[in-house]
N, C-alpha and C positions, 0 to 999 in steps of 0.2 A: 358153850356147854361142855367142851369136852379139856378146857384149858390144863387139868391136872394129869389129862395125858402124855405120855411122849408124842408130840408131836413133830411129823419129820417135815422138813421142808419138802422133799421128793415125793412124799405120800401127798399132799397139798395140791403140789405140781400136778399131779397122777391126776388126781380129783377135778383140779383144772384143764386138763385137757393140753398142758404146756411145759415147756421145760423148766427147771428150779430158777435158774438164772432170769430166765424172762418173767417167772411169776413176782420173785425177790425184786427185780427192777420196778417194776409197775406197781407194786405193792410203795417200797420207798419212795417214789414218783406221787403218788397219793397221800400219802401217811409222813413222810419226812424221814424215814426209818426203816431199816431190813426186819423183815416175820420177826426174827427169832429173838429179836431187842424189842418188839412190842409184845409177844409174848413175855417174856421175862417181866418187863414192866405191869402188864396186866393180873399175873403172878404177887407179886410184891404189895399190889393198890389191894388185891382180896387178903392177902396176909396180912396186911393194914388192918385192914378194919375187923377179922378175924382177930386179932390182936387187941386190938381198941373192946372186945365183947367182953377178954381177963377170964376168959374160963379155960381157955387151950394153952398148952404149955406152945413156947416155941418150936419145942422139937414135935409137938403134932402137928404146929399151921403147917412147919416146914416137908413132913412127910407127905399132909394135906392135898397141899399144892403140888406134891411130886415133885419135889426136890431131891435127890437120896443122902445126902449130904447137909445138917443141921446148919455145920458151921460154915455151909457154903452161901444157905440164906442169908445168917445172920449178917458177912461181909456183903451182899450185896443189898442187902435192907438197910446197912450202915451209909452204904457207900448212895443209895439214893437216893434217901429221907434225912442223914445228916443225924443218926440217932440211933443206940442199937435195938433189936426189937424189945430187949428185956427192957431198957428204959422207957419204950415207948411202951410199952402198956403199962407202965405205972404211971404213966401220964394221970 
């Protein structure tokens, strides 16, 4: 629900009841992955498909999602889908 926020690990932690360290453990323990690399991925699958609709420019999905940096999405939408966003919504 709240994925286009900054989300801190430490605030996470807090919430849990545990230290960042031990939440990021158990969290990769579970998941194969640290928070903040399933967040980002999580980020990128709704940019996807936010993409795939052809009505938002790239630099809205990317402000969207709270990114502050356009061209910071676009390398990392490159670099995970193998595509860059503008091509991929001319899909």
């Amino acid at each position: 629900h709240h994925l286009c926020d900054r989300i801190a690990l430490a605030d996470l932690a807090q919430m849990a009841r545990c230290t960042p360290n031990y939440l990021n453990g158990i969290f990769r323990k579970q998941t194969g992955q640290p928070i903040h690399q399933f967040v980002l991925h999580r980020r990128l699958d709704v940019g996807r498909k936010l993409l795939a609709e052809g009505t938002r420019s790239v630099k809205a999905v990317a402000y969207e999602l709270g990114f502050r940096d356009p061209l910071y999405f676009s390398r990392l939408f490159r670099k995970r889908f193998g595509v860059s966003p503008t091509d991929y919504r001319r899909r």
